[in-house]
C-alpha atoms as an extended CHARMM CRD file, in Angstrom:
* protein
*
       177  EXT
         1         1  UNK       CA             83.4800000000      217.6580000000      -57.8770000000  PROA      1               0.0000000000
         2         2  UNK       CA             81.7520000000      216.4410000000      -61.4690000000  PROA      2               0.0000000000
         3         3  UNK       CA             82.8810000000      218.9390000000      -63.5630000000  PROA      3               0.0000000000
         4         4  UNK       CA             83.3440000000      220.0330000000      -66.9470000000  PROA      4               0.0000000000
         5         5  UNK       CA             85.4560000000      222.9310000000      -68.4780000000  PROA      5               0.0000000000
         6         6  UNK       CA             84.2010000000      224.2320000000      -71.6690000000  PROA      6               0.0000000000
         7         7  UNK       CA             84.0270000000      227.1120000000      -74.1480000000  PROA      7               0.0000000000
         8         8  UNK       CA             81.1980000000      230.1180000000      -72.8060000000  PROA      8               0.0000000000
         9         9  UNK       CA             78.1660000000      230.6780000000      -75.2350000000  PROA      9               0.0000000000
        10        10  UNK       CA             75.8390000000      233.6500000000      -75.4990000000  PROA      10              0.0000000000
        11        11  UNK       CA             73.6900000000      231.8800000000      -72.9650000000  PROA      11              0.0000000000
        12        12  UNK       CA             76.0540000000      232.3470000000      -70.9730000000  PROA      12              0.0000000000
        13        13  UNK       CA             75.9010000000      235.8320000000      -70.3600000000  PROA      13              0.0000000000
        14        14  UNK       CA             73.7680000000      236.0260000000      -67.3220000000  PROA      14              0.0000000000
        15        15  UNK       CA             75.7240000000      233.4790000000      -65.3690000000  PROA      15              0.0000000000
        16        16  UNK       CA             78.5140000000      234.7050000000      -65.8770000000  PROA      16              0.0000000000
        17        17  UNK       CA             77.7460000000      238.3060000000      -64.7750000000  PROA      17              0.0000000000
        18        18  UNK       CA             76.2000000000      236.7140000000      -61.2800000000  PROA      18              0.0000000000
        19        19  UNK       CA             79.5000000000      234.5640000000      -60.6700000000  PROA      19              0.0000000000
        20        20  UNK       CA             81.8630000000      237.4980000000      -61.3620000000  PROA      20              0.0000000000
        21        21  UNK       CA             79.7070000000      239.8440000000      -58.9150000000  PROA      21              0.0000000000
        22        22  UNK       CA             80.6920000000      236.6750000000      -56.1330000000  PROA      22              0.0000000000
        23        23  UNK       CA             84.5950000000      236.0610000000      -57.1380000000  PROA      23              0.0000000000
        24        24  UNK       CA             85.7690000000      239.5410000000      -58.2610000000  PROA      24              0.0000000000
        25        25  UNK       CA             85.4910000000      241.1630000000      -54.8110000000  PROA      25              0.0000000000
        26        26  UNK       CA             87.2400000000      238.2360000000      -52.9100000000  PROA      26              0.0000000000
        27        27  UNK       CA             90.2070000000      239.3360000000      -55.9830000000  PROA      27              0.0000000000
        28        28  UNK       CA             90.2290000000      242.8110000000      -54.7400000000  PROA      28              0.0000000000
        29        29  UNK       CA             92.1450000000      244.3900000000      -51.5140000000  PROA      29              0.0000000000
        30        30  UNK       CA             91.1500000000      243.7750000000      -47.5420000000  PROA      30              0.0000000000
        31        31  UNK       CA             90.2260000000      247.8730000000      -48.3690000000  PROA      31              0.0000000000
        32        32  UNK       CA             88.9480000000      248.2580000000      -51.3750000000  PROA      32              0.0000000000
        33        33  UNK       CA             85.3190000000      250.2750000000      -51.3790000000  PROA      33              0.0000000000
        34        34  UNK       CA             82.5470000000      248.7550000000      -51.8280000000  PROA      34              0.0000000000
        35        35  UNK       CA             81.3040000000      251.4070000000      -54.3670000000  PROA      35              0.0000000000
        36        36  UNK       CA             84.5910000000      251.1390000000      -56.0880000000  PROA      36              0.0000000000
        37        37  UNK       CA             83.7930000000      247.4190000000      -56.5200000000  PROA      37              0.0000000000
        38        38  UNK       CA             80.0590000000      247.6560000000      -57.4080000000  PROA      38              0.0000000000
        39        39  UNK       CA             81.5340000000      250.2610000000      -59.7110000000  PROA      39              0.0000000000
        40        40  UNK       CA             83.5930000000      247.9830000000      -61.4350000000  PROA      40              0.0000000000
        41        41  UNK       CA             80.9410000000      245.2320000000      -61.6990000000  PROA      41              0.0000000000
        42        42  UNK       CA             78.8340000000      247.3940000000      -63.3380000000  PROA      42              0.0000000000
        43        43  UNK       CA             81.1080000000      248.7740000000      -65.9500000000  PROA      43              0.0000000000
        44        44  UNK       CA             83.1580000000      245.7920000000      -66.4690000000  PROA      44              0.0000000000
        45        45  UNK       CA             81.6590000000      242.1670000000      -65.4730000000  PROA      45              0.0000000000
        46        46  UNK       CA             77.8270000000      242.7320000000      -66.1320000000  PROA      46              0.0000000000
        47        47  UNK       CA             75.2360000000      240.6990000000      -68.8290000000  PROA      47              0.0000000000
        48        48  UNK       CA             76.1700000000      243.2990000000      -71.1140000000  PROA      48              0.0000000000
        49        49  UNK       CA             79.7550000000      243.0730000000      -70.9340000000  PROA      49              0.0000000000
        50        50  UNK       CA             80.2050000000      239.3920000000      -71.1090000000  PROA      50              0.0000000000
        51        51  UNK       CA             77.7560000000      239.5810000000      -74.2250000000  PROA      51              0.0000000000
        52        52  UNK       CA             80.3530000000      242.1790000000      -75.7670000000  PROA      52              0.0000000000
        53        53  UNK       CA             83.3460000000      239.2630000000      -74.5880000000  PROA      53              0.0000000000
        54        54  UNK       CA             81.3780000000      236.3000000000      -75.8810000000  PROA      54              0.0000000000
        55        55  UNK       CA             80.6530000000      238.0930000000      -79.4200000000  PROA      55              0.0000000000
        56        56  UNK       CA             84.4900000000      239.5110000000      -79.7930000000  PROA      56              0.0000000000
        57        57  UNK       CA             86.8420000000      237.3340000000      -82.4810000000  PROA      57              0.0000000000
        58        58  UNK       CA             89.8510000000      238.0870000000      -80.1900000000  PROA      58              0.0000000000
        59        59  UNK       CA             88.2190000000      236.9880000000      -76.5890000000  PROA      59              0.0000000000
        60        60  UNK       CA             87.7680000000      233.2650000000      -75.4830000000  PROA      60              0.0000000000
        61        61  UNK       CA             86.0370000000      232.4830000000      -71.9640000000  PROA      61              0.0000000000
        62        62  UNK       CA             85.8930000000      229.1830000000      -70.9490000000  PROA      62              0.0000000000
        63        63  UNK       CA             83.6480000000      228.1290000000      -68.0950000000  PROA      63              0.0000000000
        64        64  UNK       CA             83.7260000000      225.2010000000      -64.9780000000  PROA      64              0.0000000000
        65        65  UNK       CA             80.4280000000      223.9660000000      -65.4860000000  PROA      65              0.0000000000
        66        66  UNK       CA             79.2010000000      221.8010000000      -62.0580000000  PROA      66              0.0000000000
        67        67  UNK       CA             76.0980000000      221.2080000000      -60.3250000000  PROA      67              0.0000000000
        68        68  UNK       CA             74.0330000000      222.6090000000      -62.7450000000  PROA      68              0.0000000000
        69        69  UNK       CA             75.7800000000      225.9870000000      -63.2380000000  PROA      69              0.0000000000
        70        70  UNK       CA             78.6530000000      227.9170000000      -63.4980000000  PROA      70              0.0000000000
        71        71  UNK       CA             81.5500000000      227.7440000000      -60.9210000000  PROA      71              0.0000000000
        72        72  UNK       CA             84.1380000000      228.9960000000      -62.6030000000  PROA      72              0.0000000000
        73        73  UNK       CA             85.4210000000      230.8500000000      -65.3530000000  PROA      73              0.0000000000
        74        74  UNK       CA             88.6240000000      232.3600000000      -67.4860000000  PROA      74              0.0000000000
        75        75  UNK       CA             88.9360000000      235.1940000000      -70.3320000000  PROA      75              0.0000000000
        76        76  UNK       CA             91.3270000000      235.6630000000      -72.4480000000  PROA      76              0.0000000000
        77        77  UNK       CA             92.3140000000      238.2120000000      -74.7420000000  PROA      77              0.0000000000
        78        78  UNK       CA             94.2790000000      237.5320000000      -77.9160000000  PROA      78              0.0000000000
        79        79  UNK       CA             95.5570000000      241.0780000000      -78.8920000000  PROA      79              0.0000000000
        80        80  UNK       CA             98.6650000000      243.2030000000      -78.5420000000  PROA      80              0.0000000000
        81        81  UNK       CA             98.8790000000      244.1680000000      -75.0120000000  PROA      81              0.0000000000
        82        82  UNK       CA             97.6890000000      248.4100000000      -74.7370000000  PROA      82              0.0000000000
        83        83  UNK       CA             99.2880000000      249.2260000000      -71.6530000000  PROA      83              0.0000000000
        84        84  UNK       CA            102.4330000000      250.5730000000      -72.4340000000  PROA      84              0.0000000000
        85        85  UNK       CA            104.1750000000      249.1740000000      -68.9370000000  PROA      85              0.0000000000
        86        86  UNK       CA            103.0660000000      245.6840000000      -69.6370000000  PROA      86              0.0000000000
        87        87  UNK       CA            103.9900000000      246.1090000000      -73.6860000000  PROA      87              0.0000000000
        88        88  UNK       CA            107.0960000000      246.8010000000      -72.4360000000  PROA      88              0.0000000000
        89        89  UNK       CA            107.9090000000      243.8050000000      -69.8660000000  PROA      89              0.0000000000
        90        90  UNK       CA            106.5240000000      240.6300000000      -72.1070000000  PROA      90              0.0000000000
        91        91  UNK       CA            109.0390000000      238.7680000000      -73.5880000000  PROA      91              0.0000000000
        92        92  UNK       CA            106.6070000000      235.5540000000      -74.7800000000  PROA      92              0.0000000000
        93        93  UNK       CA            105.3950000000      237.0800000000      -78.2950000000  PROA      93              0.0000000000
        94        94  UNK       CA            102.8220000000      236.7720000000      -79.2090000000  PROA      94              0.0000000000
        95        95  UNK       CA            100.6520000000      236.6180000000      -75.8390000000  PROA      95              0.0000000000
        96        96  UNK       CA             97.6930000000      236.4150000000      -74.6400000000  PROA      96              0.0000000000
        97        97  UNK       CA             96.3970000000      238.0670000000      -71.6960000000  PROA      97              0.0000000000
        98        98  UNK       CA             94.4460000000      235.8880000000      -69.1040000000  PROA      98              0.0000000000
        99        99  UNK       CA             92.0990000000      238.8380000000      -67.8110000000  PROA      99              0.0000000000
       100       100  UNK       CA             90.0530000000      236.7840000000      -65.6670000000  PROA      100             0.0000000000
       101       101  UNK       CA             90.3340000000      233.7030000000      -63.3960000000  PROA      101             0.0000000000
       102       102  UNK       CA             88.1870000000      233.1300000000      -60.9000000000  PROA      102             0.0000000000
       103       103  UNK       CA             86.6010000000      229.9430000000      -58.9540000000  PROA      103             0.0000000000
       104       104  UNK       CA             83.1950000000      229.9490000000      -56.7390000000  PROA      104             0.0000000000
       105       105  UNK       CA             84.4500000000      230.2440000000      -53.0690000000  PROA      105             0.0000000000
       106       106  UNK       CA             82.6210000000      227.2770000000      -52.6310000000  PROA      106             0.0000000000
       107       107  UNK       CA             85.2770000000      225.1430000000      -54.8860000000  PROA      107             0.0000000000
       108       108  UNK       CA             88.1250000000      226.4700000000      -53.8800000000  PROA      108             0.0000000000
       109       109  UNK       CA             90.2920000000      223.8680000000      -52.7310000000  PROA      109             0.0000000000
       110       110  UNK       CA             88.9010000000      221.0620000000      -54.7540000000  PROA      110             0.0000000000
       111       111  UNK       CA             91.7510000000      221.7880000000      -57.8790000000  PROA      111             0.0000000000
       112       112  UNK       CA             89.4730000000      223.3690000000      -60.1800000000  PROA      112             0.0000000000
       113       113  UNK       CA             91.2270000000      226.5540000000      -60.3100000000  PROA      113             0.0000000000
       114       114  UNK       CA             94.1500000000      224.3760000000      -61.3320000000  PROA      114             0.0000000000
       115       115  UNK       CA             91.8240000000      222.3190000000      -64.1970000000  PROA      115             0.0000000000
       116       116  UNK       CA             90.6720000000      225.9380000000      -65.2420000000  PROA      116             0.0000000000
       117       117  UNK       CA             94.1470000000      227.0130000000      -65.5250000000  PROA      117             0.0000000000
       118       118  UNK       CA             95.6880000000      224.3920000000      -67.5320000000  PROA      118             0.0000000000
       119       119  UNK       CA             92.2760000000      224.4020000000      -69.7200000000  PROA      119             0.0000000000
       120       120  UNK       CA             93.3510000000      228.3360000000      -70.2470000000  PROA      120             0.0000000000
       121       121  UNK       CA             97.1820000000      227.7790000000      -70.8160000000  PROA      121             0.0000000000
       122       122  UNK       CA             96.4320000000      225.4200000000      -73.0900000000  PROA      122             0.0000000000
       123       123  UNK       CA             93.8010000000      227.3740000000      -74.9360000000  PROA      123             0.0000000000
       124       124  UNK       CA             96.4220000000      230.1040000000      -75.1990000000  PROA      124             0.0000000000
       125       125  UNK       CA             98.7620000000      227.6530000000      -76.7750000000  PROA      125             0.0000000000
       126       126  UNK       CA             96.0430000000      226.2650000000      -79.2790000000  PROA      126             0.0000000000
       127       127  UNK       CA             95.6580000000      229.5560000000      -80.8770000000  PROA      127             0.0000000000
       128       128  UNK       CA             99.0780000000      229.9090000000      -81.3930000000  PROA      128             0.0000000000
       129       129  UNK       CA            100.3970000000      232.3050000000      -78.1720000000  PROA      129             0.0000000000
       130       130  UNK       CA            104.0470000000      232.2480000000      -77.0980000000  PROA      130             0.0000000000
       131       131  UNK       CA            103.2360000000      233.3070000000      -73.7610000000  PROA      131             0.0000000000
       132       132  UNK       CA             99.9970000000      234.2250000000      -71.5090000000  PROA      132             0.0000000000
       133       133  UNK       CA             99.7150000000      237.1160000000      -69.1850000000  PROA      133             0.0000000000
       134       134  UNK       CA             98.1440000000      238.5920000000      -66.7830000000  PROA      134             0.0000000000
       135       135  UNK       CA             97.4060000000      241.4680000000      -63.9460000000  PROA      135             0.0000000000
       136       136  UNK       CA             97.2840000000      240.6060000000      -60.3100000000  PROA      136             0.0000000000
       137       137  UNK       CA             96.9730000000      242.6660000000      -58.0100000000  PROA      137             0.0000000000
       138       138  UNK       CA             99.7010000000      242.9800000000      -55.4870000000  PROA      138             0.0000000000
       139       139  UNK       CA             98.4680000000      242.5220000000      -52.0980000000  PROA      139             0.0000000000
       140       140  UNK       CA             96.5880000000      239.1000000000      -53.4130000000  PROA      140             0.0000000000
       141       141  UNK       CA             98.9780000000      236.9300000000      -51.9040000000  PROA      141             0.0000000000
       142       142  UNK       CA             97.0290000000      233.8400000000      -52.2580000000  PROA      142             0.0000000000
       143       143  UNK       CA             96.6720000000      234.3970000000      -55.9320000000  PROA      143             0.0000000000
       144       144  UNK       CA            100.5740000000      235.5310000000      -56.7010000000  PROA      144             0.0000000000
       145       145  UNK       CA            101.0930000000      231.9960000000      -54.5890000000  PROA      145             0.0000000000
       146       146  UNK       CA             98.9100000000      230.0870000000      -57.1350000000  PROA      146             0.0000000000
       147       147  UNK       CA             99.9220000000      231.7580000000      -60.0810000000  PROA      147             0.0000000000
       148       148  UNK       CA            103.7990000000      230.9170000000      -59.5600000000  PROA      148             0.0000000000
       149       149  UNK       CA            102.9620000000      227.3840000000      -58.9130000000  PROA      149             0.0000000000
       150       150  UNK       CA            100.8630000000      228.1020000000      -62.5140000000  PROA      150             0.0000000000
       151       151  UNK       CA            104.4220000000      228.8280000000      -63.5530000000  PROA      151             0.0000000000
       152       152  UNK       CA            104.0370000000      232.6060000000      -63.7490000000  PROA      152             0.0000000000
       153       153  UNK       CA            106.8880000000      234.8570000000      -62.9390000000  PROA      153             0.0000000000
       154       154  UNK       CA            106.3130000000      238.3780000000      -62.0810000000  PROA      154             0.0000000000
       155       155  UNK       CA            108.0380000000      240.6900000000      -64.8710000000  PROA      155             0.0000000000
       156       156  UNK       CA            106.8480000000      243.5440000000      -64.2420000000  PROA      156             0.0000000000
       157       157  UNK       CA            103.9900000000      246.1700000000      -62.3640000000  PROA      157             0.0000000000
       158       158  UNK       CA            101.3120000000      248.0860000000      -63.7910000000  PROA      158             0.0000000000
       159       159  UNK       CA             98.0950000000      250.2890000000      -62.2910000000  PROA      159             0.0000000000
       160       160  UNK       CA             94.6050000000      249.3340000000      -62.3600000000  PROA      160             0.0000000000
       161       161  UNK       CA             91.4450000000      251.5870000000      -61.7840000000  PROA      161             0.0000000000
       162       162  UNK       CA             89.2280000000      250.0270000000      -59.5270000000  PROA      162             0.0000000000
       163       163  UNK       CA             86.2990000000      252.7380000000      -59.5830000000  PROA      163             0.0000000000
       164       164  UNK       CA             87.9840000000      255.6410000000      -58.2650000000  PROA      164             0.0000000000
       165       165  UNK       CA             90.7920000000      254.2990000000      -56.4680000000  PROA      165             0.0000000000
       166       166  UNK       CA             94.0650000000      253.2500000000      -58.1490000000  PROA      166             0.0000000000
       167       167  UNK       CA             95.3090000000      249.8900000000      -57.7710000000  PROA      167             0.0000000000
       168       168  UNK       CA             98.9840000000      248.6670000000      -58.1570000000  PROA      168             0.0000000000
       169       169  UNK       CA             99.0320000000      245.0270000000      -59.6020000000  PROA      169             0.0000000000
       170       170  UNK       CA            101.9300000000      242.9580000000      -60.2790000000  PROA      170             0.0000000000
       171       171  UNK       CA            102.5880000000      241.9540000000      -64.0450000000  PROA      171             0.0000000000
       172       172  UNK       CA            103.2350000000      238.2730000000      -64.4050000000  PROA      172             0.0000000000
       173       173  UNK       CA            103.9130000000      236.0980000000      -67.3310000000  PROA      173             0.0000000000
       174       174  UNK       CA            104.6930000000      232.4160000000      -68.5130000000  PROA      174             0.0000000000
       175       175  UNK       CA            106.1580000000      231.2150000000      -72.1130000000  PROA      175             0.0000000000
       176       176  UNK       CA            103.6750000000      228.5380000000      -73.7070000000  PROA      176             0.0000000000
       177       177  UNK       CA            105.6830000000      225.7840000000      -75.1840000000  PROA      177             0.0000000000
């Protein structure tokens, strides 16, 4: 795969919001509802909300840009984690939290989830983390597998509302440096 990994601009909006509607459900349990994932889409990964990422100080998304669009993308958040149960497990001060991390279906496979990864790590690193985080949730074994290998251990859990269903996700971490 031709590739490049670079930063997200406003024009990037749109794309973005079509590629998270294709990788956030494959992210989300064998169960979840549909409605709780449209639900989620809607209030979370739409234009509009990656317009409010792209313009925020504090948020960098960097995109896999291939075949004339987007395959692939990462955002993360450079502020004091809220959640009190994952304040309380990080040990890497300051961190960053990777929020999102997803890859096309169709390139899965090919390494650029790995290429997006290190690209994120050391973005993390660049503006001057200790440590990166991040929420997965616990029944996606596939990506606990390739987040370890990522050299993320788990540390903790926390919940995560996935329209009105509660998920349980596991709370990992890795020290930058």
């Amino acid at each position: 795969m031709n590739h490049v990994i670079r930063r997200a601009g406003a024009d990037d909006a749109g794309s973005l919001a079509e590629l998270a509607a294709v990788t956030f459900p494959l992210a989300c349990p064998p169960g979840s509802a549909p409605e709780d994932i449209a639900a989620h889409l809607a209030n979370t990964l739409s234009e509009e909300n990656f317009r409010a990422y792209l313009a925020d100080p504090d948020v960098i998304v960097l995109v896999i840009h291939a075949d004339g669009g987007l395959r692939g993308y990462s955002l993360q958040v450079f502020r004091p984690a809220q959640d009190p149960d994952v304040a309380a497990v990080l040990s890497c001060l300051p961190s960053a939290e990777l929020s999102k991390c997803y890859v096309h279906p169709d390139h899965h496979g090919l390494g650029a989830a790995a290429e997006l990864m290190h690209a994120s790590v050391a973005s993390a690193a660049a503006a001057g983390a200790a440590g990166i985080w991040l929420g997965v949730n616990s029944q996606n074994a596939r990506a606990i597998r390739f987040y370890e290998k990522s050299g993320f251990r788990k540390v903790g859990t926390k919940s995560f509302q996935l329209g009105n269903t509660v998920e349980h996700d596991f709370v990992m971490e890795r020290p930058l440096g």
